[in-house]
Every structure is written in structure tokens, then in C-alpha cells.
GUPA-223731 format. One line per field, with one value per residue (C-alpha): x, y, z; residue number from 1. Coordinates in steps of 0.02 Angstrom, whole numbers, plus 50000, padded with zeros to 5 digits. Layout:
c1	[X	...]
c2	[Y	...]
c3	[Z	...]
i	[NUM	...]
***
This chain:
c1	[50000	50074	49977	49909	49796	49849	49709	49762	49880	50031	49940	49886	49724	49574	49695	49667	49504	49546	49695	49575	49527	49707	49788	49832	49941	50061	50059	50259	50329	50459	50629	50657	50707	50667	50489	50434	50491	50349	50404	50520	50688	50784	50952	51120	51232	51306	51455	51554	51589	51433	51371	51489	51460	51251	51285	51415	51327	51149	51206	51345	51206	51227	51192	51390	51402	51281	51265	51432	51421	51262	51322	51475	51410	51254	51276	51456	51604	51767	51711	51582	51746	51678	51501	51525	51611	51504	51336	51465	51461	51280	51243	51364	51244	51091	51225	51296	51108	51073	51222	51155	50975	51033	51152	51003	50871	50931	50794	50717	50641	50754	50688	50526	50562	50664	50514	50371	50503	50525	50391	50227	50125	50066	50218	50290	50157	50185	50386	50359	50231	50333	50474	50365	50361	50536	50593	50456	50475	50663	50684	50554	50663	50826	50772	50707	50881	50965	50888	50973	51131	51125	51090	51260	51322	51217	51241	51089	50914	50846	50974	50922	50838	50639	50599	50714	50659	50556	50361	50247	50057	49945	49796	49879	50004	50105	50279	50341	50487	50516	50709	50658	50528	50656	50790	50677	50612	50794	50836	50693	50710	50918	50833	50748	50890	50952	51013	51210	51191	51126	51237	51397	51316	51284	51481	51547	51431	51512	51670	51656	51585	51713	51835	51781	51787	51967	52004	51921	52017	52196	52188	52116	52233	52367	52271	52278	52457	52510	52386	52422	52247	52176	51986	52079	52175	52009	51996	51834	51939	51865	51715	51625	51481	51522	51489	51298	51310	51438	51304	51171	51265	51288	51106	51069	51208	51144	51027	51193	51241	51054	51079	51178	51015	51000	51127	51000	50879	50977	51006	50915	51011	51204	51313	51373	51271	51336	51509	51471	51337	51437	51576	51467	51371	51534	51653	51518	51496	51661	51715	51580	51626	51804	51764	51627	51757	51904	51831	51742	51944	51987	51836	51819	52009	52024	51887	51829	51668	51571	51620	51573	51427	51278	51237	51387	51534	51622	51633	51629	51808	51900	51843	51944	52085	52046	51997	51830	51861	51835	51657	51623	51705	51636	51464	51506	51540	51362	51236	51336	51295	51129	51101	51191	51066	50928	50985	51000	50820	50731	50818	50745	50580	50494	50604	50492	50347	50394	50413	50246	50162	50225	50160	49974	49982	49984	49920	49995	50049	50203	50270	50305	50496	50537	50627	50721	50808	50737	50699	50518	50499	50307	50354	50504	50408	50241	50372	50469	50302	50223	50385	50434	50235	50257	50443	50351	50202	50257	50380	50425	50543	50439	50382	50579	50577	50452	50591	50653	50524	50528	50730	50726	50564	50662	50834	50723	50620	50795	50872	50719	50734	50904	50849	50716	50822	50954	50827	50674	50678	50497	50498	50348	50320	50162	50124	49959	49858	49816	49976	49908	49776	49908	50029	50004	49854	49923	49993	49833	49761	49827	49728	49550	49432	49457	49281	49246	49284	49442	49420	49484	49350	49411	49493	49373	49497	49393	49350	49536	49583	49488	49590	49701	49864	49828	49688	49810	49950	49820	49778	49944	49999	50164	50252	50186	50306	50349	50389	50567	50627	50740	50602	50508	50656	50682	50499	50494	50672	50599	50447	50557	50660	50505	50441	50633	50629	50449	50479	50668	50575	50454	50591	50685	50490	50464	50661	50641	50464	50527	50672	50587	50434	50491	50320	50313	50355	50534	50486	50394	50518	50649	50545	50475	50667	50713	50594	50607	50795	50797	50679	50813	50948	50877	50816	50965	51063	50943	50946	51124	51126	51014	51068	51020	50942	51017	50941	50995	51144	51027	50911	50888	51022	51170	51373	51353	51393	51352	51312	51443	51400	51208	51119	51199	51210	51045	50991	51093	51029	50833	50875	50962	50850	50682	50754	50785	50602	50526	50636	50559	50424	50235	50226	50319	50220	50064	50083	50146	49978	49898	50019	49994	49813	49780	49914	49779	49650	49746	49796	49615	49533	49657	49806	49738	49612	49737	49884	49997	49980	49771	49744	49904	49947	50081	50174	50335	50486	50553	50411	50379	50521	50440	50274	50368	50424	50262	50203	50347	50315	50147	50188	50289]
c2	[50000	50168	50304	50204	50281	50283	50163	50027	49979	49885	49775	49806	49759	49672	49647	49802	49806	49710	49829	49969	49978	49935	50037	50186	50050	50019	50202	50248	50421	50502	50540	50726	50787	50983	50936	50876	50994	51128	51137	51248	51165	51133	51251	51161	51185	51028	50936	50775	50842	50896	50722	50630	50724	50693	50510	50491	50598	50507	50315	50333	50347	50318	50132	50103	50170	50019	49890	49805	49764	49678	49605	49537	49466	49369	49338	49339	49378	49419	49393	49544	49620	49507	49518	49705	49663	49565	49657	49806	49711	49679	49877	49878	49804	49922	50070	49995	50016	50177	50234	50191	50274	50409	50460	50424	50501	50650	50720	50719	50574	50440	50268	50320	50418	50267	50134	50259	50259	50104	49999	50104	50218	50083	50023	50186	50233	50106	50155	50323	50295	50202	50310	50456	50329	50270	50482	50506	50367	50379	50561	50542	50374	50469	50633	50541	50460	50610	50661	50521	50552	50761	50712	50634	50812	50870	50713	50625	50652	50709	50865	50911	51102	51061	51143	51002	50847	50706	50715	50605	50728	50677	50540	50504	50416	50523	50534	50694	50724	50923	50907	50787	50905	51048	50982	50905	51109	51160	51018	51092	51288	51227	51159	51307	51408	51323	51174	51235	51281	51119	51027	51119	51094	50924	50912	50981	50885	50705	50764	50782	50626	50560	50618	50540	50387	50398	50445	50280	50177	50258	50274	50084	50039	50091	50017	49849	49848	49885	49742	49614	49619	49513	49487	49372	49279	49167	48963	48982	49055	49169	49128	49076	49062	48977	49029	49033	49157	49272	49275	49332	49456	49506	49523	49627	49754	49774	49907	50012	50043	50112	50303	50336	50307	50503	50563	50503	50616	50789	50716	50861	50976	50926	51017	50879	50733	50623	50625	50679	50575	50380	50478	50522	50361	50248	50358	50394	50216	50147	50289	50199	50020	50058	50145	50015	49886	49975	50029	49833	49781	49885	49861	49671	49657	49769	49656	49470	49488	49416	49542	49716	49810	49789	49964	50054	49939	50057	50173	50019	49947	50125	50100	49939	50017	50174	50298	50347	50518	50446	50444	50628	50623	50435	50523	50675	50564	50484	50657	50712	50547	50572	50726	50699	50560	50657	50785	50646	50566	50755	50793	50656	50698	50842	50802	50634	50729	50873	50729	50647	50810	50832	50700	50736	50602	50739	50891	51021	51132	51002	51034	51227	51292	51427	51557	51620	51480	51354	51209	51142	51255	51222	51029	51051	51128	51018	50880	50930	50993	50825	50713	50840	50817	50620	50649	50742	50637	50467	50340	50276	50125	50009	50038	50094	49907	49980	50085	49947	49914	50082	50035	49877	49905	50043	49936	49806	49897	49989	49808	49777	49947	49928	49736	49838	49976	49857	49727	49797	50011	50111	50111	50216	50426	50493	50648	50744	50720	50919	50913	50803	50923	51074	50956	50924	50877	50715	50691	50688	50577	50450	50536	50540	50591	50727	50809	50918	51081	51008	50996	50839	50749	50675	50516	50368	50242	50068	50104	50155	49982	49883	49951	49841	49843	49870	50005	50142	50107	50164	50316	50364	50351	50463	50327	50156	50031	49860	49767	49675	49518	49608	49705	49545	49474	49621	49597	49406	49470	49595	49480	49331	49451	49520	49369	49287	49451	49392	49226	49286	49390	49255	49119	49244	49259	49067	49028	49199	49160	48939	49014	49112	49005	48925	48863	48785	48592	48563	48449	48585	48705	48596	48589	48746	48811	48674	48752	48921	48890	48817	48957	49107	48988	48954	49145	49230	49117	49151	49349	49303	49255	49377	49524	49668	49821	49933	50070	50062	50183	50322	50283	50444	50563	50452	50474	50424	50270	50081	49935	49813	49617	49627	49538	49439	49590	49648	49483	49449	49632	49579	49392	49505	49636	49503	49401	49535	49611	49454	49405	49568	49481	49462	49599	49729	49694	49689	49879	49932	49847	49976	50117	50049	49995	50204	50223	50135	50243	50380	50334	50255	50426	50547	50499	50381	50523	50680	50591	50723	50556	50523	50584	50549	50476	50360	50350	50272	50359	50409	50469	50595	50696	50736	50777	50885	50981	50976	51076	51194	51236	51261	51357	51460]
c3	[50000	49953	50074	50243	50349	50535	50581	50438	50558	50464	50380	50210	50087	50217	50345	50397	50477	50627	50674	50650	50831	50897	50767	50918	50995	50851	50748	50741	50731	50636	50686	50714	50573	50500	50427	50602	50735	50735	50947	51023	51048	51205	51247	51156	51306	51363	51315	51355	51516	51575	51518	51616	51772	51776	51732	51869	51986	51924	51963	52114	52257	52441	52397	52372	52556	52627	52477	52473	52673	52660	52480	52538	52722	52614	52462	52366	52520	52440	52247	52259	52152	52019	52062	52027	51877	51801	51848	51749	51604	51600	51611	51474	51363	51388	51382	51197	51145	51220	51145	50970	50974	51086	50916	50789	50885	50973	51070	51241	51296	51302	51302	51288	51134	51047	51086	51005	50855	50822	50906	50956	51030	51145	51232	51208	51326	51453	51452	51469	51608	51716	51705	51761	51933	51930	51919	52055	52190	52154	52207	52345	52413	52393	52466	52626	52667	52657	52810	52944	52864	52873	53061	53104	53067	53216	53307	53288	53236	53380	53399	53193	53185	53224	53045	52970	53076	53044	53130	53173	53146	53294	53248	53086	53117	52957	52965	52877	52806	52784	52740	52614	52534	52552	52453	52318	52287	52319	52189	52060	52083	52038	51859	51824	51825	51645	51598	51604	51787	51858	51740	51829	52004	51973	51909	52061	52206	52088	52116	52309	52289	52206	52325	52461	52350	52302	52489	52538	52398	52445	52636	52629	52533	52633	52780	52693	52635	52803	52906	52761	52706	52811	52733	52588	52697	52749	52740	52649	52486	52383	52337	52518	52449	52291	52115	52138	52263	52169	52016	52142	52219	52025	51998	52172	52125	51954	52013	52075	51886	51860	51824	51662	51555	51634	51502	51350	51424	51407	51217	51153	51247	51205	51076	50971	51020	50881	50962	51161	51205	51156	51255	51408	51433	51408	51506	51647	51659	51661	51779	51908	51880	51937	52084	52127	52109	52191	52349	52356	52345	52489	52619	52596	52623	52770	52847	52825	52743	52906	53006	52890	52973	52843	52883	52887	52819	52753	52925	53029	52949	52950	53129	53177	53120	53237	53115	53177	53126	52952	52985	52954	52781	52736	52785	52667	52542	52569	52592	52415	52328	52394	52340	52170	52136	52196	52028	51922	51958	51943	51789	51674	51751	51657	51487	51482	51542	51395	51278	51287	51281	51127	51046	51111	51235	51388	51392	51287	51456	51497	51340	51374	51346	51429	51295	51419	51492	51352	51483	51499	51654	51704	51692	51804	51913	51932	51939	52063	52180	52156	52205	52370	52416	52399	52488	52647	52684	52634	52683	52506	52556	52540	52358	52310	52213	52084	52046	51953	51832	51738	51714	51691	51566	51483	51439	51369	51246	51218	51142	51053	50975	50918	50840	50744	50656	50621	50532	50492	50529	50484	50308	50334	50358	50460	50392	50439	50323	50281	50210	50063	50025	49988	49874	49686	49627	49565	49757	49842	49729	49850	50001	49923	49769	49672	49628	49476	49589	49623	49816	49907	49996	50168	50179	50240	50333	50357	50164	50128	50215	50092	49931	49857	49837	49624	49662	49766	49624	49516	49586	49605	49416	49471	49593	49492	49448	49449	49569	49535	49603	49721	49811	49832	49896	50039	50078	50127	50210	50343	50337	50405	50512	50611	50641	50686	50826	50914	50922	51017	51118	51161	51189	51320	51403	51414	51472	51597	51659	51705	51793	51903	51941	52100	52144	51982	51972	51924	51765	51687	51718	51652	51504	51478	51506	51350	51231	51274	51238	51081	51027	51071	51004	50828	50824	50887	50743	50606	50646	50621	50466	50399	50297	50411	50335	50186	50260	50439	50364	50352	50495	50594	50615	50532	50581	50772	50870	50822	50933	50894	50903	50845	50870	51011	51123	51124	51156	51314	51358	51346	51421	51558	51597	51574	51722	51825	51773	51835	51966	52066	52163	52140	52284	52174	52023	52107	52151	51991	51907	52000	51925	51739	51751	51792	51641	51546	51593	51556	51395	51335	51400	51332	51235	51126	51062	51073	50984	50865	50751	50771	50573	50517	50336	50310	50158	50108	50191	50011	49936	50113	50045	49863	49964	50093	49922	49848	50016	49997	49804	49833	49973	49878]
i	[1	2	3	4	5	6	7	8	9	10	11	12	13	14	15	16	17	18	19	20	21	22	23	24	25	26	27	28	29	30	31	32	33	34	35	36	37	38	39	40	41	42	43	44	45	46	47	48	49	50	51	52	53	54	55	56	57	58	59	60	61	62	63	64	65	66	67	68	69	70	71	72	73	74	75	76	77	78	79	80	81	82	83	84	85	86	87	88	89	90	91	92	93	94	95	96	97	98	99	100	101	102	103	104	105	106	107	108	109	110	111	112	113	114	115	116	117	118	119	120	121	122	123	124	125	126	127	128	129	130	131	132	133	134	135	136	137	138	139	140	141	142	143	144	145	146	147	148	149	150	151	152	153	154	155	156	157	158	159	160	161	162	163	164	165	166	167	168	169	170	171	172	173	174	175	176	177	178	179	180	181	182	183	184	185	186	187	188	189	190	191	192	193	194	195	196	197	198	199	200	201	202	203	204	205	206	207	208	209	210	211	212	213	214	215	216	217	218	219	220	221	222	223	224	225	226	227	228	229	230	231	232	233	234	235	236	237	238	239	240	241	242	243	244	245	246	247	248	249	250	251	252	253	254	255	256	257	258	259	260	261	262	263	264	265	266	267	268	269	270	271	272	273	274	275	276	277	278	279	280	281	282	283	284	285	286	287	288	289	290	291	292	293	294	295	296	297	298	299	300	301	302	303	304	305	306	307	308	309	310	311	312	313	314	315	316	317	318	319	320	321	322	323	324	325	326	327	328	329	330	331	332	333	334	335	336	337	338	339	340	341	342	343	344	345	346	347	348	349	350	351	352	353	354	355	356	357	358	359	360	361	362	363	364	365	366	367	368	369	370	371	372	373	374	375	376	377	378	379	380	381	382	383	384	385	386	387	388	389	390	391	392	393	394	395	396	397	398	399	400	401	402	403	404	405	406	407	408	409	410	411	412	413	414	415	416	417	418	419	420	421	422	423	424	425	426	427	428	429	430	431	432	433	434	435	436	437	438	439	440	441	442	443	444	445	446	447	448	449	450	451	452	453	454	455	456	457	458	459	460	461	462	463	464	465	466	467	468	469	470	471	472	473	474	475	476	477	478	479	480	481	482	483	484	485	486	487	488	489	490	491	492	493	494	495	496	497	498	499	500	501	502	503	504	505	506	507	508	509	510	511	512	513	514	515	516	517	518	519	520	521	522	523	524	525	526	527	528	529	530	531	532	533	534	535	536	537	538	539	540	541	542	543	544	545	546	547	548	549	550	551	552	553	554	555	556	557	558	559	560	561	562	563	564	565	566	567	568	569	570	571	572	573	574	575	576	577	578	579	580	581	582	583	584	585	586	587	588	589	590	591	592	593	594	595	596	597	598	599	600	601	602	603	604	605	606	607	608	609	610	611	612	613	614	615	616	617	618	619	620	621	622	623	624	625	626	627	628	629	630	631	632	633	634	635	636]
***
């Protein structure tokens, strides 16, 4: 079919009719490009540098401080090194992809923006909705344990300012939090000062941060030369808890590398993202692997692993060596991780919210840019109101795992995304369909009848569905021609390459789902584990040896980074990031049901009706370019 209407769905001819009603769910959108971007564009300010400091400062939080002790006691002892190592390389993967569509698809948004791109409104929707919760319940989470650790500064809770400390309101039973709701506004008025300035704060609260880290790594280090490192020299060995336990360790400090998925959100607002943003995701990762795995080294050798305080390991073993005056820099180290992650998880907050609005799926106020400072100020600030509200009346610890489903959701759609562009990338343009009704004459054909008068009458879609194929060549006498071998020949190719990409998608569900059914009888697991197996085998080697896409070269915005090894690597990063997703607990998911079913609502009720793409006409990508010309002649 040459011109598809929006509610044809993909399918073409009769096949059409049953999409109709689901055809919201899968309508793509175009890459920005200088037809599309009728919005007011974000400030160009940030560079590599800036983009290093937001991802460090975004994914080194206070967990480092308190993870490792309860880590090593419980799970891997001496081998968290290679627990961290390994959980390293998996956030490698999801970084690789992010890396590729943050270079072809340069705006705000991040994963959220890639998924509506390449796989549709409808999960596009879900992504971006639970990353409105991760941003939300992160920053509330993080802002609240700030306040115990600002209080060793005054020497406990109870001697903290009364404006500052914690209350419990009478009958309620309410424990506000009024530091926590302080620094989230402090946090916000900082990101409506321009991007630049909380960029450079954010740099310089990392590098205190880092500091501390390095102080911990060299001082320990000397420590450990000088006592003979006595946490290594154990009877157990290395690996206490065998290799089991060194893999689960890997999966529970997984979440610690969470974070630099904040630098694909400010993608809109970097200089050169082609070149910067590869070099800020990469750098800002690596830079937090090595200190991760460093100052695990030194703690777990100053100590045996049995004896490190679960709550404070890294104070408690500067303390057996009488250092307890380390506590007050350990702690500073701690409040500015805090407080650096608190930036990182407002920051992405209002660009998603900004992004969404955009295309119709929110209202139209969220998508605001301030022309002074060029930020989406009235997002930032509804954002930030809404998250220091949830910080001061609610204890959010308990629902800090759904935190990792927006991630976790957001890597996996990521890998999918990157298996799409490589294999089978939108050969199709929305344009609005006004825009066929000032072309040529001959042009909008394609969009309706032409009366004696010459007007256009609207475009019926169920009765558009039923054309043939033969019937819209016809009407479009400008574009017909044959088809050749060779096109037939890259049809049945992305045919068999969209299907190859479900069915790996569905093997990774089976083989995740076994794996994590406990309660389920170990025969069927075994089995179900088989199949679901063999399916990601035989797809992952028949996307092998597939010829990927001609036109992945000029995908987007072209001259950026590449994922290497695809399609292996994106499908160890979905396997990866599906465990983990269902490896949360039915508790967790039971409470983010709640969260997506009123995403549903949302969506059903609003977005679905106010979409920028609700009329939009798709035609083949090359033939967009002629009509966009068409429009400008006419224009002219």
C-alpha cells in the first residue's frame, strides 16, 4: 500500500480492519528531522563533560556506602569484586544500545522516545509511564535518606533544627519528612535556572563525591598493605559462597549501575550529540565500575566479609583500624551521593513529561519551553512539587523496588529497539494528512477523490483499508512501477526478520518466566526452560545470518555510534534485563499493576484520542520527501 491511513495499522488490503481499533497501539513516529519539529527546541549547552558528570553523579548513590556490606556478608564475600564486575558488564549492554538510538534520535525522551520510534504508541506509553514513577518514587526514596545522614552532622536526629526533623502529625500516624521536601524544591528551583547551571552543580557535588571515593580507595589501601589484608587471607577462599552466590550478588548490584540512562535524556540539549553522548554514557559508566570495584577491593580486604557492618561497612572497617574520625568524611561522601542522585532522578523527570506532551499524549501545558532559559519550566516545576509532596508525607521504602520496573522496562524495549532499526527500521512517514491536500494535485490523489471543483473529499479509513494493493498504484499514476525480484526478495526478508525478533523475544519470556517460577514443578520448568531455549537459540542464529537492513545507514540522524555484536548483544541485554524484570516479586508487580492499570486509563481517556499522530497519513519514507516539496512549492 502506498499512502496508509493511521488506523490501517501495518497490515495492508482486508487485513486492515481488525487493526482498525488497535491501530493507536502500534502508529510509529518520525525521527526529528526539520519537517517535524513545529516545537520549540531545548538550549544546546552541554558537552562531554557535563554528560559525564550527571551520569556519574545520576548512578553513584549512597547505595555504594551500605550495599557492598550487606552484599559481601550474604551473598558473594570476597568475589563481590567480580560480582561488581560482572553486573558492569551487563549495564554495558543496555548502555551499547542507548548509545546507538541516543546518536540516531537525538531528542528528549530517552527510552521512551526510541520505543514510540521504532515499536509504538502503545508500549511507548507504558515506558514512558513508568518512568514518570521510577523519576518520582526515586527522588522521593533518595530525598528521605538524606535526612538520617544530614543528622550525624548534628549528632543524631533528635538534635536536627525542628523545621528540618522528621514528625509524626497527631491521629495520623504520618511521618513527615520536611528536609526531604526541602531539598527536592531546592533540587527543582536549581533546574529552572538552565540546563548549564545544574549541569555544573551536578559536576561539582560528583566530584566531592568522588573524592571521598578515592580517599576511601587510597587510605584503605594503605590500611591493607600495612595489616596484610587480612579479609583474603580466609579458609573459605574466595568465593564463600560459591559461584551461585557470586552470580546473585551480581544480579542485586545490578541496580547500582542504574543512572547513566539520565545522560540520554539531556540528548536534546548537548552540543554535538553524535560524538558527546557515546563519550558520556561509556566514560560515565566505566568511571563507576572502577570505583565500585576499587573501593569493594579495599573494604572486603580490610575486613573478613562476616564481620562488615551491613549498615555502615564502610565506617565500621576505617573503625577497627581506629579511624573513627573517618566517619564525618565517609558520611560527606554519602549526603553528596545522595544529593547527586537526587539531581540525576529530577532531571529526566519533566524532559519525559515534555516529551509525551509533545506528541498529544499529555496535555499540551508540559510541553512549554521557557525562551528564556529554554527548559520545559512548568514541567520542572509540577514535577518537582508532586515528588517533594510524595517525599514529605510518605515513607517511600517500601515501594523503592518499583523503581526497578521503569529501568529495567526501559533497557528492554531499548534492545528491542536497536533489533528493529538494524533489521526491519519504519519504512513508513506519518504525515498529517492536511499536508496532502496542499501538494500536487496528482499527490493527493493518494489521500481521496478529486471532485469536479477540484476539492479533496476527506479520507474514509475502514473504506481506505479495503483498497488493494493494484487500486492505490492506480491512483497514484506518478510513483507506479513494477515490482522486481529484488524488492520481493527484501519483503519476505523483513517479513522473516520480524517474525525471527517475536519469536526471540518470546523464547527469552518462556526461558525467563521457568526460571523464576519457584512454585512451579521442576519437570515443567525443566521443560519449559528446554523450549524456550531452543527458541532464542535458533532465532538469535537466524537473525544472524540475515542480511540486516540497507537502510539502517541512514536511519535517523546518521554518523554516530554503532552497537557492535548485533544481534547477540541485544539479546543477552533483553535475556538480562527480562530476568531481573521478573525476578522482582509478585509483591512489586502487584503495586505497579495499579500504576499501569491508571496508565491505561489515562491513555484510553486521553492519549489515545489527542495523539499528534490520530489523522496521520503514512506513506513510504522516500516518497515523504517529494510531498514535503510539493508543500513547499505550493507554498511558495
Amino acid at each position: 500500500m502506498i499512502v496508509e491511513d493511521e488506523n490501517c495499522g501495518v497490515g495492508s488490503g482486508g487485513g486492515g480492519r481488525w487493526l482498525r481499533g488497535f491501530g493507536s497501539l502500534i502508529r510509529r513516529k518520525q525521527v526529528d528531522s526539520v519537517h517535524v519539529r513545529r516545537h520549540g527546541q531545548l538550549a544546546r549547552k552541554l558537552s562531554a563533560v557535563d554528560l559525564v558528570g550527571i551520569g556519574v553523579g545520576a548512578t553513584i548513590g549512597a547505595g555504594v556506602y551500605i550495599l557492598i556490606g550487606t552484599v559481601a556478608r550474604e551473598q558473594a564475600g570476597p568475589a563481590l569484586v567480580i560480582s561488581l564486575l560482572i553486573a558492569g558488564i551487563a549495564a554495558g549492554l543496555s548502555a551499547f544500545c542507548y548509545a546507538e538510538l541516543a546518536c540516531r534520535c537525538p531528542s528528549a525522551g530517552s527510552a521512551y522516545h526510541y520505543t514510540y520510534i521504532c515499536i509504538g504508541e502503545g508500549i511507548a506509553w507504558l515506558v514512558g509511564w513508568s518512568l514518570i514513577l521510577e523519576y518520582t518514587i526515586g527522588a522521593s526514596a533518595v530525598a528521605r535518606g538524606i535526612t538520617p545522614n544530614l543528622a550525624l552532622f548534628f549528632g543524631g536526629e533528635d538534635n536536627l533544627p525542628s523545621f528540618l526533623a522528621r514528625h509524626t502529625l497527631p491521629g495520623l500516624e504520618i511521618v513527615v519528612d520536611p528536609c526531604a521536601a526541602a531539598l527536592i524544591l531546592l533540587v527543582t528551583l536549581l533546574l529552572c535556572l538552565g540546563i548549564k547551571e545544574s549541569s555544573m552543580a551536578q559536576s561539582i557535588v560528583t566530584t566531592v563525591n568522588v573524592c571521598v571515593m578515592l580517599f576511601i580507595i587510597l587510605v584503605g589501601g594503605y590500611l591493607g598493605f600495612k595489616s596484610g589484608w587480612v579479609g583474603y587471607e580466609l579458609s573459605s577462599g574466595y568465593f564463600p559462597y560459591g559461584v551461585n552466590g557470586m552470580f546473585a550478588g551480581s544480579a542485586i548490584v545490578f541496580f547500582s549501575y542504574i543512572g547513566f540512562d539520565s545522560v540520554s535524556s539531556t540528548a536534546e540539549e548537548v552540543k554535538n550529540p553524535q560524538r558527546d553522548l557515546p563519550i558520556g554514557i561509556s566514560t560515565a559508566l566505566t568511571i563507576c565500575c572502577v570505583l565500585y570495584m576499587l573501593v569493594a577491593a579495599v573494604i572486603v580486604g580490610l575486613v573478613p566479609y562476616y564481620e562488615l557492618n551491613p549498615d555502615t561497612p564502610i565506617s565500621s572497617a576505617f573503625s577497627s583500624y581506629g579511624m573513627q574520625w573517618a566517619v564525618y568524611i565517609i558520611t560527606t561522601g554519602a549526603v553528596t551521593a545522595l544529593f547527586a542522585s537526587l539531581l540525576g532522578s529530577v532531571l529526566p523527570q519533566p524532559r519525559v513529561f515534555m516529551a509525551m506532551a509533545r506528541d498529544g499524549l499529555l496535555p499540551h501545558f508540559f510541553s512549554d519551553i521557557h525562551k528564556g532559559t529554554q527548559i520545559p519550566l512548568k514541567s520542572t516545576i509540577v514535577t518537582g512539587v508532586f515528588a517533594a509532596t510524595l517525599a514529605f508525607f510518605m515513607d517511600v521504602s517500601q515501594l523503592a523496588g518499583m523503581v526497578s520496573v521503569g529501568t529495567l522496562l526501559a533497557f528492554t524495549t531499548v534492545a528491542v529497539s536497536v533489533l528493529i532499526i538494524r533489521y526491519v527500521p519504519p519504512d513508513e512517514v506519518p504525515i498529517p494528512s492536511s499536508l496532502l491536500t496542499s501538494a500536487d494535485p496528482l499527490l493527493r490523489q493518494s489521500s481521496g477523490d478529486i471532485g469536479e471543483d477540484g476539492s479533496v473529499s476527506p479520507v474514509d479509513p475502514a473504506s481506505y483499508c479495503e483498497n488493494s494493493h493494484l487500486e492505490a498504484l492506480l491512483g497514484h499514476p506518478l510513483i507506479i512501477k513494477e515490482v522486481t525480484k529484488d524488492e520481493q526478495n527484501e519483503k519476505a526478508r523483513r517479513k522473516l526478520a520480524s517474525w525471527t525478533i517475536a519469536l526471540l523475544c518470546i523464547g527469552i519470556l518462556i526461558v525467563t518466566s521457568a526460571a523464576s517460577a519457584d512454585w512451579c514443578p521442576r519437570i515443567l520448568r525443566l521443560t519449559l526452560c528446554g523450549m524456550g531455549g531452543i527458541l532464542l537459540l535458533c532465532s538469535t542464529i537466524v537473525l544472524a545470518c540475515v542480511k540486516q537492513d540497507d537502510t539502517r545507514h541512514s536511519f535517523g540522524h546518521s554518523g554516530g555510534f554503532a552497537c557492535p555484536f548485533v544481534p547477540f548483544l541485544p539479546a543477552a541485554c533483553i535475556l538480562i534485563n527480562t530476568y531481573l524484570l521478573i525476578d522482582l516479586g509478585v509483591a512489586t508487580w502487584l503495586r505497579v499493576s495499579v500504576w499501569m492499570l491508571i496508565g491505561v486509563l489515562v491513555y484510553l481517556f486521553y492519549g489515545r484520542t489527542h495523539s499528534s499522530l490520530l489523522h496521520a497519513i503514512y506513506v513510504p519514507s522516500a516518497y515523504a520527501d517529494e510531498i514535503h516539496r510539493s508543500q513547499a512549492s505550493h507554498l511558495a
